[in-house]
VOBAPA-429043 format. One record per residue: residue in one letter; residue number from 1; z, y, x of N, C-alpha, C in turn. Coordinates in Angstrom, 1 decimal. Layout:
residues N
(pt 'a',NUM,(Z,Y,X),(Z,Y,X),(Z,Y,X)),
...
END
This chain:
residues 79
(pt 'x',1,(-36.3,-17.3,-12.2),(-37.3,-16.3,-12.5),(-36.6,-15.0,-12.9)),
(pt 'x',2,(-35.4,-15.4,-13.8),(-34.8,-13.8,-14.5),(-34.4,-13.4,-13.3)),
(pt 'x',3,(-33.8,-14.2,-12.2),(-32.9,-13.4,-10.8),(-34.0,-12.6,-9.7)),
(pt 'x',4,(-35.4,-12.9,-9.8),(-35.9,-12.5,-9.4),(-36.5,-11.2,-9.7)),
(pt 'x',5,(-36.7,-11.1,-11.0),(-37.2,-9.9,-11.6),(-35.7,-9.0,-11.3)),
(pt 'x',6,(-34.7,-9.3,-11.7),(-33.3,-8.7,-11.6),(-33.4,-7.9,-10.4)),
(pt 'x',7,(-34.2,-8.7,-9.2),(-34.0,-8.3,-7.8),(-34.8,-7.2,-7.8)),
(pt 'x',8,(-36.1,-7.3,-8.1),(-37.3,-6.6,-8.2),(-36.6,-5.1,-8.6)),
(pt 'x',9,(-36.2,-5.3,-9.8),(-35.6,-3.8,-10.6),(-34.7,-2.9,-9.9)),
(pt 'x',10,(-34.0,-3.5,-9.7),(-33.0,-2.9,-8.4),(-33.4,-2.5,-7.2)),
(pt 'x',11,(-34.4,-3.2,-6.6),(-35.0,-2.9,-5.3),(-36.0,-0.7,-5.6)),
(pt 'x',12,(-36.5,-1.4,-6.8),(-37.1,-0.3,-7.4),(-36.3,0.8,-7.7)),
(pt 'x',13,(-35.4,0.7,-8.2),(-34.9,1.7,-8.4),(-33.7,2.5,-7.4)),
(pt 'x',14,(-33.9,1.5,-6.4),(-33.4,2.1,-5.4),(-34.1,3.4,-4.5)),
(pt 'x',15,(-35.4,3.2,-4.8),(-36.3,3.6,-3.9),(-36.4,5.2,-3.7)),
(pt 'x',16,(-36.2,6.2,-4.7),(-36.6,7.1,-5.3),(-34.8,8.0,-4.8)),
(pt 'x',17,(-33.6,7.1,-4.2),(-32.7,7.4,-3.8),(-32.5,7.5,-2.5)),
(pt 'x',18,(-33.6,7.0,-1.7),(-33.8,6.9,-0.4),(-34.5,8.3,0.1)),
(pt 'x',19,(-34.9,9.0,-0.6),(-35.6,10.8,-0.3),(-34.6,11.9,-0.6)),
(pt 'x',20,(-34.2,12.0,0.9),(-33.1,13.1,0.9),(-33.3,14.9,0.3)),
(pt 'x',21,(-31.7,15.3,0.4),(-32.3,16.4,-0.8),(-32.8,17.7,0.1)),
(pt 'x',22,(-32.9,17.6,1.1),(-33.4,18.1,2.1),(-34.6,17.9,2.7)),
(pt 'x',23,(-35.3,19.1,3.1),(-36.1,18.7,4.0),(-36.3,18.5,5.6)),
(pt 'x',24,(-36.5,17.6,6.0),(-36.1,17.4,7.3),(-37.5,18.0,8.4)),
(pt 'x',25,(-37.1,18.8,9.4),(-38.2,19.3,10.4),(-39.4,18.6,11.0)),
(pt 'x',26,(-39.0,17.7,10.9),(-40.4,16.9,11.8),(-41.2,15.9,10.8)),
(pt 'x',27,(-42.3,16.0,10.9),(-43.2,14.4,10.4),(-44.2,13.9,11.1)),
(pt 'x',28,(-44.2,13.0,10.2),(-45.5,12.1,11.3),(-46.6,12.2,10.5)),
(pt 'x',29,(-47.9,12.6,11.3),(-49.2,12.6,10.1),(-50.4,11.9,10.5)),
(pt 'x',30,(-51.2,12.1,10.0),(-52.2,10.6,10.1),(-52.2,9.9,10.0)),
(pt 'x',31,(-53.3,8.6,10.3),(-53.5,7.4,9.7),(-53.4,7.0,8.4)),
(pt 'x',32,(-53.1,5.9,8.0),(-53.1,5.8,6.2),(-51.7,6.3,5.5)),
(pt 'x',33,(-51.3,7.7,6.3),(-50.1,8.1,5.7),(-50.8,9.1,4.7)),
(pt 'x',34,(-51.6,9.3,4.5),(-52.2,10.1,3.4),(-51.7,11.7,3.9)),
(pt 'x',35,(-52.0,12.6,2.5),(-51.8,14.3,2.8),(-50.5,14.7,3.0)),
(pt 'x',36,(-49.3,14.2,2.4),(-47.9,14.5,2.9),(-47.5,14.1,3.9)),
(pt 'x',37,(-47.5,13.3,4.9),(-47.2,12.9,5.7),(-45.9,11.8,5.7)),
(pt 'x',38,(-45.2,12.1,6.4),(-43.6,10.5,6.3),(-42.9,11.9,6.8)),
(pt 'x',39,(-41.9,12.8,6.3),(-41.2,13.7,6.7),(-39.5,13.1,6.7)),
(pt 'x',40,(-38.9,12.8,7.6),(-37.6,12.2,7.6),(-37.2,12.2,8.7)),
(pt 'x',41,(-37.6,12.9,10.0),(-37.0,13.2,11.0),(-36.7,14.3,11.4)),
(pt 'x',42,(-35.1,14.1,12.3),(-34.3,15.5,12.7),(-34.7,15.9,13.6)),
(pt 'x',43,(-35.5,15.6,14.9),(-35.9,15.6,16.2),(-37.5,15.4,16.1)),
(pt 'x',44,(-37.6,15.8,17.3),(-39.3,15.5,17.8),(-39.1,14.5,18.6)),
(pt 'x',45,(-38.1,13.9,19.2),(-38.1,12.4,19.6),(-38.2,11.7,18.6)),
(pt 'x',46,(-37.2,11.6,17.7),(-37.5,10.7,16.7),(-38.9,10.2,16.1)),
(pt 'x',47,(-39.5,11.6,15.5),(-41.1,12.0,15.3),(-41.6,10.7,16.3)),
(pt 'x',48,(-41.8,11.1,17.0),(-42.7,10.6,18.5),(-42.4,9.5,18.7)),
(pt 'x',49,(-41.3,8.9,18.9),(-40.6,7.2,18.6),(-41.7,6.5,17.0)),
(pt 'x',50,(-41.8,7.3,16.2),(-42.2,6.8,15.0),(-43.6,6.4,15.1)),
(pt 'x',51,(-44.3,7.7,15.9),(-45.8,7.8,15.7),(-45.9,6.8,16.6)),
(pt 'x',52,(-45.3,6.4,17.3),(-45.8,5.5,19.1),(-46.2,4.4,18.0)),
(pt 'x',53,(-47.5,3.9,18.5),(-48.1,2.7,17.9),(-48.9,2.6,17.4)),
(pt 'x',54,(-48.8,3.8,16.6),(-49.7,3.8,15.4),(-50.6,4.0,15.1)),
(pt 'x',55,(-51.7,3.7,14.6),(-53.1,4.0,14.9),(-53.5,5.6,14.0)),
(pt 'x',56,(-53.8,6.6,15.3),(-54.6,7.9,14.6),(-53.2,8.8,14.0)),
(pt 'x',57,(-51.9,9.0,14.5),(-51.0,9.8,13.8),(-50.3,10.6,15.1)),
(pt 'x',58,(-50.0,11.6,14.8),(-49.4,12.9,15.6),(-48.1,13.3,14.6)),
(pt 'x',59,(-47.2,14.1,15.5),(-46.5,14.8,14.8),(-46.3,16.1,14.7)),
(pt 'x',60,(-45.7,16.9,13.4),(-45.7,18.2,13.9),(-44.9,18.9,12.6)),
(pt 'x',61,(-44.5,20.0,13.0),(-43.4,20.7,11.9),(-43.5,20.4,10.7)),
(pt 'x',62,(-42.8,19.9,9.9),(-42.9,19.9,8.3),(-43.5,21.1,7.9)),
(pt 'x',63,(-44.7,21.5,7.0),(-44.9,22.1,6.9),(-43.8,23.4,5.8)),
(pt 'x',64,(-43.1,22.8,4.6),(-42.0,23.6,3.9),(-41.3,23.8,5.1)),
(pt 'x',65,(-41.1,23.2,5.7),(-40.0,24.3,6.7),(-40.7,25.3,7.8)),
(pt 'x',66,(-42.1,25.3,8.1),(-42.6,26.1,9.0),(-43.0,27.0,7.9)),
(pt 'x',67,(-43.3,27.3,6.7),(-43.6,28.5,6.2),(-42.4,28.3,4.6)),
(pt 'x',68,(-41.1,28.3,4.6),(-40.2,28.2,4.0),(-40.3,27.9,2.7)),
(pt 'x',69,(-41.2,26.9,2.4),(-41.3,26.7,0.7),(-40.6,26.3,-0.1)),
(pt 'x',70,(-40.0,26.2,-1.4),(-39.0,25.1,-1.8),(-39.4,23.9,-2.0)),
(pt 'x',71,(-38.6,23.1,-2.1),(-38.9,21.6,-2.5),(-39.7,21.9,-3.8)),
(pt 'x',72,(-40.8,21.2,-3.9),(-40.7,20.9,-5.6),(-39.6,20.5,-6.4)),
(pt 'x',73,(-39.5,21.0,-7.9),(-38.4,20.4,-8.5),(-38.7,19.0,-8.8)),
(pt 'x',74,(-37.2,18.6,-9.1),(-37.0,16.9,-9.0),(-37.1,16.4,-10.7)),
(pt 'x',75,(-38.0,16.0,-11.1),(-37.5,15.5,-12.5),(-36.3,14.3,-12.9)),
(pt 'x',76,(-35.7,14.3,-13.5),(-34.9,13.1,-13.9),(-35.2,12.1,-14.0)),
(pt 'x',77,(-34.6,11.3,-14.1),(-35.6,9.9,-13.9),(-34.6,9.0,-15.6)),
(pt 'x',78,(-35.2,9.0,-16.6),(-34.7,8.1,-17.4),(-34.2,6.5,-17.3)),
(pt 'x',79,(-33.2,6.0,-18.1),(-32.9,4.8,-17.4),(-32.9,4.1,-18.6)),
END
């Protein structure tokens, strides 16, 4: 049970390291991806490889990179 939870925490706290510090050009929007979209592709193939499938989703410019906004700032994350 402890190895399990052990796994859990780690998995979690991995997650929040997997969002690069960049913003990447393309996303995928629609469907139950909610108002941000999934932004993490370099290409509009990629984009388009992503969306294929999926029910109700299109892609199209990130919007911080089509009108240049900054990231929001990143809070720290306590450990």
């Amino acid at each position: 049970m402890r190895i399990a939870a052990l796994v859990v925490f780690m998995v979690a706290g991995l997650a929040p390291a997997a969002h690069a510090e960049r913003d990447y050009p393309w996303c995928v929007f629609g469907g139950e991806l909610g108002a941000p979209g999934e932004c993490m592709y370099v290409t509009r193939e990629q984009c388009l490889a992503s969306a294929s499938g999926r029910w109700n989703t299109y892609c199209d410019v990130n919007p911080r990179v089509r009108f240049k906004q900054p990231a929001p700032p990143r809070t720290p994350r306590t450990r």
